[in-house]
One Martini backbone bead per residue (centre of mass of N, CA, C, O) as a GRO file, in nm:
protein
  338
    1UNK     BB    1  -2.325  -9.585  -0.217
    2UNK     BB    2  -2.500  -9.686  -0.421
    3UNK     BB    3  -2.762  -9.897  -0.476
    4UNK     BB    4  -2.737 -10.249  -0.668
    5UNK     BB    5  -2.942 -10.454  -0.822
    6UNK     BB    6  -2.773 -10.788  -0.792
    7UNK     BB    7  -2.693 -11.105  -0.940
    8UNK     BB    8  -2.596 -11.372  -0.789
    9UNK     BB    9  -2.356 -11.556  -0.820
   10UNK     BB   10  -2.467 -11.828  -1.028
   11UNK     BB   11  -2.753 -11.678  -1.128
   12UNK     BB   12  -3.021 -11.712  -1.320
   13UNK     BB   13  -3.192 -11.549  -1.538
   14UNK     BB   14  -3.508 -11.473  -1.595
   15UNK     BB   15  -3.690 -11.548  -1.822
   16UNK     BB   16  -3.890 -11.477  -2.045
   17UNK     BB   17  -4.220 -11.458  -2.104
   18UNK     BB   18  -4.419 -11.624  -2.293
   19UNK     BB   19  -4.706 -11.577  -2.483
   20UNK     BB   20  -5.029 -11.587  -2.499
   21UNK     BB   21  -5.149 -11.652  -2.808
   22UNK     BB   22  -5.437 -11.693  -2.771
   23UNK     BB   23  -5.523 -11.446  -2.609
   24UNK     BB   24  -5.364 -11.228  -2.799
   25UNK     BB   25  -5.574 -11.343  -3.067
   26UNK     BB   26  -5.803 -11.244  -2.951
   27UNK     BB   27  -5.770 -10.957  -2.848
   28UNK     BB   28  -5.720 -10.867  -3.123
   29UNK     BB   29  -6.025 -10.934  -3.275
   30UNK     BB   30  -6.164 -10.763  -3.053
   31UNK     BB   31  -6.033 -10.507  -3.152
   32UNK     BB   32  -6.062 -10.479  -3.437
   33UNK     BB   33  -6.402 -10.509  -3.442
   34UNK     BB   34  -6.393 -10.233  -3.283
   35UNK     BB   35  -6.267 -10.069  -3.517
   36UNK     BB   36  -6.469 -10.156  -3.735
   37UNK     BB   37  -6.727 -10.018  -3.595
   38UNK     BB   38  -6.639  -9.760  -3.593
   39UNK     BB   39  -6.508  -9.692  -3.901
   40UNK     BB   40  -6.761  -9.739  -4.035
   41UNK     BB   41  -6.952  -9.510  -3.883
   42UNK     BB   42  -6.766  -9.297  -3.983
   43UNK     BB   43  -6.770  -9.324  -4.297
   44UNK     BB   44  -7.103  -9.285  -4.304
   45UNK     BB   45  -7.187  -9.066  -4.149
   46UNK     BB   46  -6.992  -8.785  -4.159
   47UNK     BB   47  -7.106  -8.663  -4.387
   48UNK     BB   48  -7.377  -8.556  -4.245
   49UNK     BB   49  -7.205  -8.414  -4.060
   50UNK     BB   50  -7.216  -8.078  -3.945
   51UNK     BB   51  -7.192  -7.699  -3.922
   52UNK     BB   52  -7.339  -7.464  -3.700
   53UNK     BB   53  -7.349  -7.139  -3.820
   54UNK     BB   54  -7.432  -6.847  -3.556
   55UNK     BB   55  -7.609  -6.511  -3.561
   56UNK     BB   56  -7.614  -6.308  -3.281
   57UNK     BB   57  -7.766  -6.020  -3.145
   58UNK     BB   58  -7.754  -6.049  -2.855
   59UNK     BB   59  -7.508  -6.238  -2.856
   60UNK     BB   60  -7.264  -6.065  -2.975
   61UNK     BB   61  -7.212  -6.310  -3.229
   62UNK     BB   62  -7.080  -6.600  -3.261
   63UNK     BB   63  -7.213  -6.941  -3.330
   64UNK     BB   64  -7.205  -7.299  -3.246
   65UNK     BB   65  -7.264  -7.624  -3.348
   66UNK     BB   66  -7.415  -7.934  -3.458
   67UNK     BB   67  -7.516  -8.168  -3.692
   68UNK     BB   68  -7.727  -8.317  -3.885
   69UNK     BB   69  -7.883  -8.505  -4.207
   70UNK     BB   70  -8.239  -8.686  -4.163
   71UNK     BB   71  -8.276  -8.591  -4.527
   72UNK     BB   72  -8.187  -8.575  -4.826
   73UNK     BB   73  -8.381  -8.278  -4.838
   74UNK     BB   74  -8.235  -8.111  -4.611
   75UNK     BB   75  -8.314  -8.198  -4.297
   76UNK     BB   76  -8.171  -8.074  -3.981
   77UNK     BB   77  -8.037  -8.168  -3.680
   78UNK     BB   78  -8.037  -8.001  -3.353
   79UNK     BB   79  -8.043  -7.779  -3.117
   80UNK     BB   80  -8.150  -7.501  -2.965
   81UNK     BB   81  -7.938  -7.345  -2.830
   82UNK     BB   82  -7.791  -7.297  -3.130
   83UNK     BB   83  -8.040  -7.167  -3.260
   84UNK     BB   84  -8.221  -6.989  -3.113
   85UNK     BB   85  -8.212  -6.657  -3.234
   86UNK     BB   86  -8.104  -6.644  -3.524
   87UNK     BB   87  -8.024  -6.429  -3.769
   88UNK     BB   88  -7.834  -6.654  -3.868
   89UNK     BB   89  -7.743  -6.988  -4.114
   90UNK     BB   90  -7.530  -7.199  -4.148
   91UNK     BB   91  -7.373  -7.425  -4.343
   92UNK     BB   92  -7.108  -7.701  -4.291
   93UNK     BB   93  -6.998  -7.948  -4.529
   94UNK     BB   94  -6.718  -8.157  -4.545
   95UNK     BB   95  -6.707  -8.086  -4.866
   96UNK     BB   96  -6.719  -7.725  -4.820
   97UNK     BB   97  -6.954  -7.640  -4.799
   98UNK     BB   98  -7.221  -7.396  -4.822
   99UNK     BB   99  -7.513  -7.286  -4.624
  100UNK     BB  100  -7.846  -7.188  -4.593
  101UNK     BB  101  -8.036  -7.170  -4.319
  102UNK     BB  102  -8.350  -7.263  -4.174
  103UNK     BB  103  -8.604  -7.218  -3.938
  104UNK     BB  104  -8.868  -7.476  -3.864
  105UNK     BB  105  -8.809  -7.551  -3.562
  106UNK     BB  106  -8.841  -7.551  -3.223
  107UNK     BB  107  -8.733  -7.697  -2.836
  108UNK     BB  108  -8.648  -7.597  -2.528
  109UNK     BB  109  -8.775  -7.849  -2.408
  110UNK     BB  110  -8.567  -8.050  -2.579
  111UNK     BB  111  -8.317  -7.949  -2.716
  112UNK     BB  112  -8.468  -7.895  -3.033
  113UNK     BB  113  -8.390  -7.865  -3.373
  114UNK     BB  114  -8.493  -7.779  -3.739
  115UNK     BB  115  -8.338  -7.780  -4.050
  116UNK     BB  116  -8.333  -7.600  -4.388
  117UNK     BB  117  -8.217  -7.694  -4.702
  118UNK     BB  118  -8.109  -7.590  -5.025
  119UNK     BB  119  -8.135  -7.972  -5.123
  120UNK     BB  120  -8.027  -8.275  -5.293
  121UNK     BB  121  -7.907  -8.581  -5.194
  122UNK     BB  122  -7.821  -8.627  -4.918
  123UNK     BB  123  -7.652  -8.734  -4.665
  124UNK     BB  124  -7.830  -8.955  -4.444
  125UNK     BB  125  -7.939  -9.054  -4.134
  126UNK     BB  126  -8.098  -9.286  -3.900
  127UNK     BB  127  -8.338  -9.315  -3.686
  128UNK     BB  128  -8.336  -9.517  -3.401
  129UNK     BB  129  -8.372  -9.731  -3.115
  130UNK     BB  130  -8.382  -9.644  -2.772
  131UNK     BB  131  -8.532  -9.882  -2.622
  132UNK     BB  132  -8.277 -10.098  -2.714
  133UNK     BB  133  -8.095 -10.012  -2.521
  134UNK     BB  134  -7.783 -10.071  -2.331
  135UNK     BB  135  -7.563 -10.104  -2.099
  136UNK     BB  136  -7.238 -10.076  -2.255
  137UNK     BB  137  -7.290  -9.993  -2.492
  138UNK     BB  138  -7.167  -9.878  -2.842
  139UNK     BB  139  -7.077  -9.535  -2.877
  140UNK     BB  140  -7.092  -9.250  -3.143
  141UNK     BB  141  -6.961  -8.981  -3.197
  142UNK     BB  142  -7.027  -8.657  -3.398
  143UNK     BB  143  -6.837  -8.364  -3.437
  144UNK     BB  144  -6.701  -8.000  -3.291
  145UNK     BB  145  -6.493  -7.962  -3.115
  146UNK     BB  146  -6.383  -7.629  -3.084
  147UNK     BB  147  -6.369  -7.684  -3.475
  148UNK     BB  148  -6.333  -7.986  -3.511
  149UNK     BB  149  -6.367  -8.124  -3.747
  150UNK     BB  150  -6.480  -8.438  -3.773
  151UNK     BB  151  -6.517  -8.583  -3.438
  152UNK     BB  152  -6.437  -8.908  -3.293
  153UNK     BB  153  -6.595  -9.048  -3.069
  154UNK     BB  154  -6.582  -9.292  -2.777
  155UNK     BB  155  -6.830  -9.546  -2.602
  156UNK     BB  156  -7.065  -9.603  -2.363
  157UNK     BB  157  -7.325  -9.671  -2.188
  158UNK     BB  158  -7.394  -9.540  -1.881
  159UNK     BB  159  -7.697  -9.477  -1.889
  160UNK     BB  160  -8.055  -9.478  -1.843
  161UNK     BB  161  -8.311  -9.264  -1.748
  162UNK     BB  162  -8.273  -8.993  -1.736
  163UNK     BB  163  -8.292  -8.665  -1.609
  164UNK     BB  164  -8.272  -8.307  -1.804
  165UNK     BB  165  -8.283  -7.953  -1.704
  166UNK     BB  166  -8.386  -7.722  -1.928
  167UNK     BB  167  -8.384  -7.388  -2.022
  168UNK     BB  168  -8.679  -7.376  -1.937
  169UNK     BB  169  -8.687  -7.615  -1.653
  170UNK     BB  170  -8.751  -7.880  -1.775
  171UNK     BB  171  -8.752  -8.233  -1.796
  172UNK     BB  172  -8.590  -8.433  -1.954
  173UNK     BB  173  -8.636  -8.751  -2.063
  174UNK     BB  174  -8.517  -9.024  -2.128
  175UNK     BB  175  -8.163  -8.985  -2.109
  176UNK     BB  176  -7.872  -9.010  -2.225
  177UNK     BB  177  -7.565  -9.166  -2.074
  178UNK     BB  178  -7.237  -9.116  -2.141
  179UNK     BB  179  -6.851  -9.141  -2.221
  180UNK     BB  180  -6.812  -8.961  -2.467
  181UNK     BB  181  -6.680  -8.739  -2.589
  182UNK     BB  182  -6.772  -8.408  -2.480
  183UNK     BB  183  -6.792  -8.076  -2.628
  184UNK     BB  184  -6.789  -7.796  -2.735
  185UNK     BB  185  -6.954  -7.843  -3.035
  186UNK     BB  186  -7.162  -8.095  -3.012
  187UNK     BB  187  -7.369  -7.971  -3.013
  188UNK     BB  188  -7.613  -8.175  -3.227
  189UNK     BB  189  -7.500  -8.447  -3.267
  190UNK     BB  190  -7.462  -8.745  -3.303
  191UNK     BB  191  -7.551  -9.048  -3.168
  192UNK     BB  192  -7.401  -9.402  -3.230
  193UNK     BB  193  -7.446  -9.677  -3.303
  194UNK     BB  194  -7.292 -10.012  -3.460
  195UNK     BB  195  -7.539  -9.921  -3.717
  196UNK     BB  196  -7.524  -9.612  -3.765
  197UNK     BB  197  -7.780  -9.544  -3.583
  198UNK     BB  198  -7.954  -9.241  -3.403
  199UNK     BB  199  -8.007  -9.266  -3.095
  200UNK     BB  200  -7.865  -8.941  -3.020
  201UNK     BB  201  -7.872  -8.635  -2.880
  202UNK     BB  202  -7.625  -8.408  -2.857
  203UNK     BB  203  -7.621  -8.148  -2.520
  204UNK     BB  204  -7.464  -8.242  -2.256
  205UNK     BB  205  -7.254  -8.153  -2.026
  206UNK     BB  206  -7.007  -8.185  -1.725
  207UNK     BB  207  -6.888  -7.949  -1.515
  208UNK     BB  208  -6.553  -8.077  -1.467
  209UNK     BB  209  -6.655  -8.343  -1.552
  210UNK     BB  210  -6.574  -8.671  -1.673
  211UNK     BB  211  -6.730  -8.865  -1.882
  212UNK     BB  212  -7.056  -8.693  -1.843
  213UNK     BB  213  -7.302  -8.736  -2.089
  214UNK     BB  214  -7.548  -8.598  -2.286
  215UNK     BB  215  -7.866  -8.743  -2.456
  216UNK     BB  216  -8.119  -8.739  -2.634
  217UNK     BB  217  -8.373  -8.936  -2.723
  218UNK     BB  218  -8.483  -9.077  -3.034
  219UNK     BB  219  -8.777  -9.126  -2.933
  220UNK     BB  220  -8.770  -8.792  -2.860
  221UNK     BB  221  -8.733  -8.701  -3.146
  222UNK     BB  222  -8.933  -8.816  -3.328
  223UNK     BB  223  -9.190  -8.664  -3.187
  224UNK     BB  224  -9.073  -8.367  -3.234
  225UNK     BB  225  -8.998  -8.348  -3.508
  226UNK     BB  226  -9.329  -8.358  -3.606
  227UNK     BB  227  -9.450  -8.134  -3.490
  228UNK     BB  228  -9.204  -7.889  -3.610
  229UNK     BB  229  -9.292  -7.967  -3.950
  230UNK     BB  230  -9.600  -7.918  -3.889
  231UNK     BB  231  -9.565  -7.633  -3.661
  232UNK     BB  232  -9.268  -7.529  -3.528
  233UNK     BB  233  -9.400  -7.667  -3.281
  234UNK     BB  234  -9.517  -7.836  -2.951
  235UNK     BB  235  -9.789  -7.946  -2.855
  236UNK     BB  236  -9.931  -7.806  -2.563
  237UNK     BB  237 -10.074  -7.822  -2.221
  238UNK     BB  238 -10.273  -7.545  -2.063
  239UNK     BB  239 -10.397  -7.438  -1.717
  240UNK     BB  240 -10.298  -7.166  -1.593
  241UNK     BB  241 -10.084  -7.186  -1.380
  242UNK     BB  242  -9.895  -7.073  -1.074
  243UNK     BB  243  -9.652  -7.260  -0.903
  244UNK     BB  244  -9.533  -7.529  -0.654
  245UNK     BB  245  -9.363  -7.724  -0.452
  246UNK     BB  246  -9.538  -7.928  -0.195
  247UNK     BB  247  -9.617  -8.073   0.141
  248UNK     BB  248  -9.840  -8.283   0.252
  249UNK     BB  249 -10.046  -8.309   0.518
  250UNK     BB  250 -10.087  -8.605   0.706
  251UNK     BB  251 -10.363  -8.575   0.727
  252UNK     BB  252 -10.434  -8.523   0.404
  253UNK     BB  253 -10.324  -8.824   0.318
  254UNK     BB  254 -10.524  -9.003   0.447
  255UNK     BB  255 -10.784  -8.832   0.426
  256UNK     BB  256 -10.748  -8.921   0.072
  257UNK     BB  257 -10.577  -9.169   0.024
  258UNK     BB  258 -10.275  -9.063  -0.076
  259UNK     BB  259  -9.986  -9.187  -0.277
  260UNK     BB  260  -9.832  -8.880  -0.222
  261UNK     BB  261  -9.641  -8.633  -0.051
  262UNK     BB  262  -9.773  -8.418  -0.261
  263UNK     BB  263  -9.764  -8.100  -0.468
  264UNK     BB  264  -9.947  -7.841  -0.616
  265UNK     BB  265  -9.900  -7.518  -0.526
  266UNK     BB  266 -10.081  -7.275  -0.577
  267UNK     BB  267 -10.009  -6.873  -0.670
  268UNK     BB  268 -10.165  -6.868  -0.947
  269UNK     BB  269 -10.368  -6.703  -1.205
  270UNK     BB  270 -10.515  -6.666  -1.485
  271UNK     BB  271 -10.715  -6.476  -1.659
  272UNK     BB  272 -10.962  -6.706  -1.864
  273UNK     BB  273 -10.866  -6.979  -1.773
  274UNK     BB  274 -10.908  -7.310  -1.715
  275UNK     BB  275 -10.852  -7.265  -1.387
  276UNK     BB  276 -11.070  -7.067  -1.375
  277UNK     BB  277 -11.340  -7.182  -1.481
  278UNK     BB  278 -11.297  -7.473  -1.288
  279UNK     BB  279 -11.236  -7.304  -1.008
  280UNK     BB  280 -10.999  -7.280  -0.901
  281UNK     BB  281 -10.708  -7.130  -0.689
  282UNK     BB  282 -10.529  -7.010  -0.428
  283UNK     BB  283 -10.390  -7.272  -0.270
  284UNK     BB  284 -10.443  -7.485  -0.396
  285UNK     BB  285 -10.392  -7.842  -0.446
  286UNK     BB  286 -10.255  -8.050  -0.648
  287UNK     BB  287 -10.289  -8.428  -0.713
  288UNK     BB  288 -10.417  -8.478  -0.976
  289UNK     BB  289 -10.463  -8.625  -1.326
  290UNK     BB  290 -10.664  -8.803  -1.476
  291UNK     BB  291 -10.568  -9.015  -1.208
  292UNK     BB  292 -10.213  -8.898  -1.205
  293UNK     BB  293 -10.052  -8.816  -1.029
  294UNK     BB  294  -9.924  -8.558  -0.826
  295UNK     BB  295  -9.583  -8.460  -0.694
  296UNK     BB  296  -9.538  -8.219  -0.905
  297UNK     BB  297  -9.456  -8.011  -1.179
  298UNK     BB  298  -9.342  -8.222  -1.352
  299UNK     BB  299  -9.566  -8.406  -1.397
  300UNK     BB  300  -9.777  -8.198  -1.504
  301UNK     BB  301  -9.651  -8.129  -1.745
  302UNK     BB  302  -9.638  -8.458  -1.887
  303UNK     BB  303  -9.971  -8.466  -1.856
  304UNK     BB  304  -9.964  -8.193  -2.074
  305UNK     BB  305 -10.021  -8.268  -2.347
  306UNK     BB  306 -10.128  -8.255  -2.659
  307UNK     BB  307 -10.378  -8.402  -2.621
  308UNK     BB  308 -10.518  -8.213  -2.398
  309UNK     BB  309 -10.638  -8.053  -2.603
  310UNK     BB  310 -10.981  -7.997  -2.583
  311UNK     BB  311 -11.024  -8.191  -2.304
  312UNK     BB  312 -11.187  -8.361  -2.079
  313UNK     BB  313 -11.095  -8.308  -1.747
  314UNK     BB  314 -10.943  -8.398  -1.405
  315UNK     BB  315 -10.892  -8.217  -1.143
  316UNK     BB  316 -10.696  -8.263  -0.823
  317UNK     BB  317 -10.787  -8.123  -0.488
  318UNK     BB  318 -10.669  -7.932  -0.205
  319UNK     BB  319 -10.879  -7.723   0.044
  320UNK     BB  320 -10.753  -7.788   0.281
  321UNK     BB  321 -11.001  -8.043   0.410
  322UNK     BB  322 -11.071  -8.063   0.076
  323UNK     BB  323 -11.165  -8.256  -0.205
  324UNK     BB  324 -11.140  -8.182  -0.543
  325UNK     BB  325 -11.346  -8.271  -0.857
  326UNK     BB  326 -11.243  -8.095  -1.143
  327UNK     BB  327 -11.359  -7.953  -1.477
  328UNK     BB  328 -11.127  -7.962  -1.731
  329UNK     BB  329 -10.972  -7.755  -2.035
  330UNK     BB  330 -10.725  -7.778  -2.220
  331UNK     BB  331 -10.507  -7.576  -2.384
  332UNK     BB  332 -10.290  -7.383  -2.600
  333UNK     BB  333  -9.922  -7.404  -2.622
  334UNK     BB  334  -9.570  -7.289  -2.680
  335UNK     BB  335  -9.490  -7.275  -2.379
  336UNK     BB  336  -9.344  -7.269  -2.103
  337UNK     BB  337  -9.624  -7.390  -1.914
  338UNK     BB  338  -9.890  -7.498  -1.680
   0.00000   0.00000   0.00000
C-alpha cells in the first residue's frame, strides 16, 4: 500500500501563517517604482531605437542590427560591424518608417559607425555619462533581437572598465559588461540608465554563455562619434612597424631599470615610415613611448592617438645591450596599424 502521510487523530492542522503586511508592502512599491522606471524608459526611448537593413555584396545577402537615433536631424548610432561594407542601407523606424541611410563614417577599431537619413524632427536619445556608472546600477537594453522589433530587455551593471577584442584586433577599453540580455540584432542599440541616457552601445555576447553582455561606453563614444563626423573616420597616430609581444631578459630589466618585464619586439619596418627614418630596426624592443611604459602591442596601439600625428615624440628602445631614445614624428592612418 502506498505510503501516506496523515495527521495523527486528534492534531489540530497547522493554520496558514499570516504575511507581513509591511515587509509585503514595501517589496510591492519597490517593484512597482522599478517597473515604473524601466517602462518610463522604454516609452521615451523606443521611439528612436531603429532596425538597421543592410545588403552586403561580400556576404551574399541581407543582414542587419539596431541602431538609435542621437541628433532630431538624422545622425543614428551603430555598429561598425552592422554597417561596414554595405552595398545599401535602409532604416525602419517602429513607426512604420523605411528610409535610406547613407554611412557617414565607422571605426572597426571600436566597433561605432554613425549613419544619416535625410528627416528632421526625429524623437532622438542623449549620450549620458558613463564614467558615472556603478556595478549593479539598473540598465535597460532596446533593440531588436533576431529581428523582433523593439525588444526591452533589463539587467545592471555587471562590471566596468573591461576591455573587449574588436574585429580588427585592437582592445576596446573600457566597457560595460552587463547581464541585460542580448541577441543576434541587438547589436547598435542603445543601453540605457533608468533616466533614460544612452550609456552604452550594445555591441557583443559571449556565446554559449548566458547573461555575459557588453557595451562600448559611452564616452568612448562621444570621442569617436565626433571624429567620425567630421573626418568619416578616426585619427590615429602610427610609426609604421609590425611586431609582436616578447618578454625581456632580466638582465635587460635591471640594467636599464625597466619598470615591466616586456615590450614590442619589431619584426617589420615599413620603407620611409616614421620608424624607418627615426632609425628603428628589426629585432629592436620597444619599451616606452613618450616616457610611458610599453607592455605589449596594446599599450602602444593606446599611445598612438590622434594628438601625436606630426608631434615630435620619443620612443624607448633596446637594442640587444643597448638602450637607445630615439626622435620620432608619427604619420596619421586610418587603418589599424601600428
Amino acid at each position: 500500500m502506498a505510503n501516506r502521510l496523515t495527521l495523527a487523530e486528534g492534531e489540530p492542522a497547522t493554520p496558514p501563517q499570516s504575511p507581513v503586511r509591511g515587509a509585503s508592502s514595501a517589496d510591492d512599491e519597490l517593484l512597482d517604482a522599478y517597473s515604473r522606471a524601466v517602462s518610463g524608459v522604454a516609452e521615451r526611448a523606443a521611439p528612436a531605437v531603429v532596425s538597421v537593413e543592410v545588403q552586403h555584396r561580400r556576404r551574399g545577402g541581407p543582414g542587419g542590427g539596431s541602431g538609435f537615433v542621437f541628433t532630431p536631424d538624422g545622425f543614428i548610432l551603430t555598429n561598425s560591424h552592422v554597417a561596414h561594407g554595405a552595398t545599401r542601407t535602409d532604416i525602419a523606424f517602429p513607426d512604420g518608417r523605411r528610409l535610406r541611410a547613407e554611412l557617414v563614417g565607422d571605426d572597426p577599431d571600436t566597433d561605432l559607425a554613425v549613419l544619416r537619413v535625410d528627416a528632421a524632427s526625429l524623437v532622438a536619445v542623449p549620450l549620458g555619462d558613463s564614467a558615472a556608472l556603478r556595478v549593479g546600477q539598473v540598465v535597460i537594453a532596446i533593440g531588436n533581437p533576431l529581428g523582433f522589433q523593439s525588444t526591452v530587455t533589463a539587467g545592471v551593471v555587471s562590471a566596468l572598465g573591461r576591455s573587449f577584442r574588436s574585429v580588427s584586433g585592437r582592445l576596446i577599453d573600457n566597457v560595460i559588461q552587463t547581464d541585460a540580455a542580448l541577441n543576434p540584432g541587438n547589436s547598435g542599440g542603445p543601453l540605457l540608465d533608468s533616466r533614460g541616457q544612452v550609456i552604452g552601445v550594445n555591441t557583443a555576447v559571449i556565446l554559449p554563455a548566458q547573461g555575459i553582455c557588453f557595451a562600448v561606453a559611452a564616452n568612448t563614444v562621444k570621442l569617436v562619434v565626433g571624429q567620425l563626423m567630421a573626418h568619416g573616420h578616426v585619427r590615429r597616430a602610427r610609426i609604421g612597424v609590425g611586431g609582436q609581444n616578447v618578454s625581456l631578459p632580466r638582465l635587460a630589466v635591471r640594467a636599464h631599470r625597466l619598470i615591466q618585464p616586456s615590450g614590442v619586439l619589431i619584426t617589420t619596418i615599413e620603407p620611409g615610415s616614421p620608424a624607418a627614418r627615426a632609425g628603428l630596426q628589426p629585432g629592436d624592443i620597444i619599451v616606452a613611448f613618450d616616457g610611458q611604459p610599453v607592455h605589449g602591442i596594446d599599450d602602444l596601439h593606446r599611445l598612438l592617438s590622434g594628438d601625436r600625428i606630426g608631434a615630435a615624440s620619443t620612443v624607448a628602445a633596446v637594442r640587444k645591450a643597448e638602450r637607445l631614445e630615439l626622435s620620432i614624428t608619427a604619420a596619421e592612418t586610418a587603418q589599424s596599424k601600428s
